[in-house]
N, C-alpha and C positions, 0 to 999 in steps of 0.2 A: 667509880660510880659517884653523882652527884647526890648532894643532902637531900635535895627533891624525892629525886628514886630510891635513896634510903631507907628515906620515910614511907613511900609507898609501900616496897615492900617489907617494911615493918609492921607497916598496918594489912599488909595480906594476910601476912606468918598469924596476926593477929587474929582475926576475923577468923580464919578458918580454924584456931582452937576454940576459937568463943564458937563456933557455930556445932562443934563438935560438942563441946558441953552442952549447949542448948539440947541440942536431941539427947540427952541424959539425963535432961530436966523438963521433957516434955508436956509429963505431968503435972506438974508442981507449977508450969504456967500456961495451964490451960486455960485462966479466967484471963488472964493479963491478955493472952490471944484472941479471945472471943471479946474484948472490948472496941467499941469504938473509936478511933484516934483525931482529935481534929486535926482538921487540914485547910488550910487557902488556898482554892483551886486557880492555879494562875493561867489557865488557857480552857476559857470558854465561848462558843458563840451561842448568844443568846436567839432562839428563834418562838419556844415556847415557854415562856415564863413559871407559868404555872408546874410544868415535869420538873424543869430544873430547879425550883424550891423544894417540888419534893424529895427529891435524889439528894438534895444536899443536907436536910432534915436527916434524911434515912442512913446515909452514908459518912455526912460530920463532916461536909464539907462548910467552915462559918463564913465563911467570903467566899467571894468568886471572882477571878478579874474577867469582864463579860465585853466581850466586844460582839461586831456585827457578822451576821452569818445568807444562810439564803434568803430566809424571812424577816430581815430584819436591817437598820440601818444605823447611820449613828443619831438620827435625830430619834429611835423607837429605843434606845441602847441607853441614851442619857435620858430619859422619861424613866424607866427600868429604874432605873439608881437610883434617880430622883426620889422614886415611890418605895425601894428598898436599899433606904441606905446604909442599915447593918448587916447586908448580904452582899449587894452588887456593888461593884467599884468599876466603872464606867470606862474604857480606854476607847478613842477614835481612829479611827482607821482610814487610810484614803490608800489600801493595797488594789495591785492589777487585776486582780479577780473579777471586778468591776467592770464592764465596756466601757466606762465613759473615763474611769480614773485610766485604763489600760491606752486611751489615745492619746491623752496627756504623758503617761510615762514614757511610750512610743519616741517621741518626740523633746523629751526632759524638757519639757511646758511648767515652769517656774507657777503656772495659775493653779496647779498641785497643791504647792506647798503652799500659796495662797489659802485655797481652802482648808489644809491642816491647820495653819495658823490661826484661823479665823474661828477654827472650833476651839482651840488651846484655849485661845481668848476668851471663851466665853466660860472658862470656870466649872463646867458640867463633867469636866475628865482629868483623872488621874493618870494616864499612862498614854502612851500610843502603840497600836497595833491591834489585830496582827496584821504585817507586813510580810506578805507573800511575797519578796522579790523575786526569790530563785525557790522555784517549787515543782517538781519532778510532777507531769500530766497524771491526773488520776479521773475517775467515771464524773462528768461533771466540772470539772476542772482545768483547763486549756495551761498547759506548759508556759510560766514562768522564767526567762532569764533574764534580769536585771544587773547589771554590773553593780555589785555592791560599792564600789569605791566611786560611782560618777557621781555625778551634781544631783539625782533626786533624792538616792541614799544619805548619802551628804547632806542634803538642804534638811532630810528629816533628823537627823542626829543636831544638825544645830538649832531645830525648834524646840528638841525637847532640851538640849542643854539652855536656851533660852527661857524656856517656861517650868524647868525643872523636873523634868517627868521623866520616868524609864521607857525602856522602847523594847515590845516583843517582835522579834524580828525574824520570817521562816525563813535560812537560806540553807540550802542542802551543800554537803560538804563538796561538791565539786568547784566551790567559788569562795575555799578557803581563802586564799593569797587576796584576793580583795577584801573580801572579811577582814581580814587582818589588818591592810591598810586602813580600813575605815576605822576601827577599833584603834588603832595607834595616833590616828589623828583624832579622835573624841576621845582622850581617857579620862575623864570627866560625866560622862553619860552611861549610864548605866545600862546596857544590852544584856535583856532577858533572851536568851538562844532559844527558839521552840524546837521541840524535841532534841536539842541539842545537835539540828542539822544530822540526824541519823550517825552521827559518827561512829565507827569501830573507838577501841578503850583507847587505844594510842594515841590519836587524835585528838580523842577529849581530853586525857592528862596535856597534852601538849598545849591548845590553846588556852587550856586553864592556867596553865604555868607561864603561858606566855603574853597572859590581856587579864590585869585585874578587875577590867569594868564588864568583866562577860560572866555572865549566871547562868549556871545549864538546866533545862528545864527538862523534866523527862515526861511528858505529856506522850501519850500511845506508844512509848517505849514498855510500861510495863503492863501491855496488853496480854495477853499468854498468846495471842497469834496478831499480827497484825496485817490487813489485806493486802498492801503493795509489797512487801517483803518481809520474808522470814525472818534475818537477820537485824530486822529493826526495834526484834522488841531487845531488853536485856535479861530477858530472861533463859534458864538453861532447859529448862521441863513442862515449860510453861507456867511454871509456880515456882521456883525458888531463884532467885537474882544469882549470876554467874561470882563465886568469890571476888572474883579478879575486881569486879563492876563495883562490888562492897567495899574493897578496900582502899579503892579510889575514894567513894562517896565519904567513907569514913576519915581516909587521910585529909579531904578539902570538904570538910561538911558546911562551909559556910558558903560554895558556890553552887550547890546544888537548889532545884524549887521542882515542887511537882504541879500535876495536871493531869485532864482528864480530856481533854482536847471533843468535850463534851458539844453538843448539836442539836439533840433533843429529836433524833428521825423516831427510833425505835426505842420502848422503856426497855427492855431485854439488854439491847445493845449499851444503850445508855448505864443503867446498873453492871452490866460488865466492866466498864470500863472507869466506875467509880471504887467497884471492888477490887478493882487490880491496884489502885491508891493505896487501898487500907491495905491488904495482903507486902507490898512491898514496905510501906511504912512498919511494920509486923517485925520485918528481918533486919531493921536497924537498930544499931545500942539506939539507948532514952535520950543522949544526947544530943545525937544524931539527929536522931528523930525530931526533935523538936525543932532544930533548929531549918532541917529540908521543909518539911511539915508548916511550919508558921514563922515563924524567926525571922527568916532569911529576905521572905517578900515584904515582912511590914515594914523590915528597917529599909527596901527597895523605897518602898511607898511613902513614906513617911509619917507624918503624925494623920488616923482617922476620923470620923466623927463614929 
């Protein structure tokens, strides 16, 4: 058994006595659970400005990385942050979701990356994404599969290592092996994984252990249900995080970031899935915590105003 897996399961053994004490001490922190915990929401699309300040007010989200969604673009995205610059932190996007970015991708049309660069340039954004390359069809959403490892993936991983910026990037775990290629030739650029590409736990130890510039992001993982599959959230009851998922998050707490993969359709919806944030942040040690929670995105980002 390798020191990696060791560790792992040291910190399994671990986790699961400490969670064993906790419920023996469930009383004695019941104030410390009914607290609010801050958090930097790293996957948002801004569509209603206004809900989404409230939710983050309500729920302790102090930042938000906000990109563009149904209602919204990157020119109404960077106006946003402009106006909220101790809330929103602006990231641009030129993902196929888009008709027009989607005939350019078609065709790996360099006039793409033209246009990401041209927003880089203008100083309005701290990140890029999200990048829906490879994105499994859902209601509204037209199927996704971009070769991670060709010339547009590529072209964006060297604007942002050129302009300095992290890159949140959706590719579902079926286009690992190019994942990985891309990752191996940028390890220099920092890839925020959204939702961590759904992976099963095996998968996620493995590319963590194997790509130091990859940050998993668990945005609609700790939903208690989530609509295109069961198995995507990490949770075992729909309230309590699977040990196994713990003892990872604990053994590499420096690669993990959360989210709320937030939209602004329904306030219902919307508070669900900002309360599934705080409930998961809940069941990590304070250490942890802080650093999935806030830590981990600002040293992504770097210095804010």
């Amino acid at each position: 058994m390798g020191i990696a897996a060791r560790r792992w399961w040291a910190t399994l053994l671990a986790t699961a006595l400490l969670a064993g004490l906790a419920g023996g001490a469930a009383g004695a922190g019941a104030a410390e659970d009914s607290a609010v915990i801050p958090f930097v929401d790293c996957h948002v699309h801004l569509n209603d400005e206004a809900m989404q300040l409230g939710l983050m007010e309500r729920f302790g989200a102090t930042r938000a990385l906000v990109g563009w969604g149904r209602k919204s673009d990157n020119e109404s995205i960077a106006r946003a942050a402009a106006g909220q610059p101790q809330r929103f932190i602006a990231f641009a996007s030129i993902s196929p979701e888009r008709a027009a970015y989607r005939q350019l991708w078609n065709r790996d049309d360099p006039a793409v990356l033209k246009t990401l660069d041209d927003l880089l340039a203008s100083g309005r954004f701290r990140g890029i994404g999200e990048i829906s390359a490879v994105h499994f069809p859902s209601p509204g959403f037209p199927e996704a599969d971009y070769d991670p490892s060709g010339p547009t993936l590529a072209g964006i991983l060297a604007l942002a290592r050129k302009h300095g910026l992290p890159v949140l990037l959706h590719i579902e775990w079926t286009r690992l092996r190019e994942l990985s290629t891309l990752l191996e030739r940028f390890p220099d650029v920092a890839v925020i994984w959204a939702h961590g590409g759904y992976t099963p736990l095996f998968v996620a130890r493995r590319m963590l252990e194997r790509h130091p510039n990859l940050t998993y992001e668990l945005s609609a993982r700790t939903w208690a249900e989530h609509p295109r599959s069961p198995d995507y959230t990490i949770l075992r009851d729909g309230k309590a995080v699977w040990p196994q998922w713990l003892a990872l998050i604990e053994a590499m707490p420096e690669r993990f970031v959360v989210g709320t993969d937030a939209s602004q359709r329904r306030a219902e919806t919307e508070a669900m899935k900002f309360a599934s944030v705080q409930s998961f942040l809940r069941q990590l040690t304070p250490a942890t915590r802080e650093r999935v929670a806030r830590a981990n995105v600002l040293k992504l980002l770097g210095p804010l105003r």
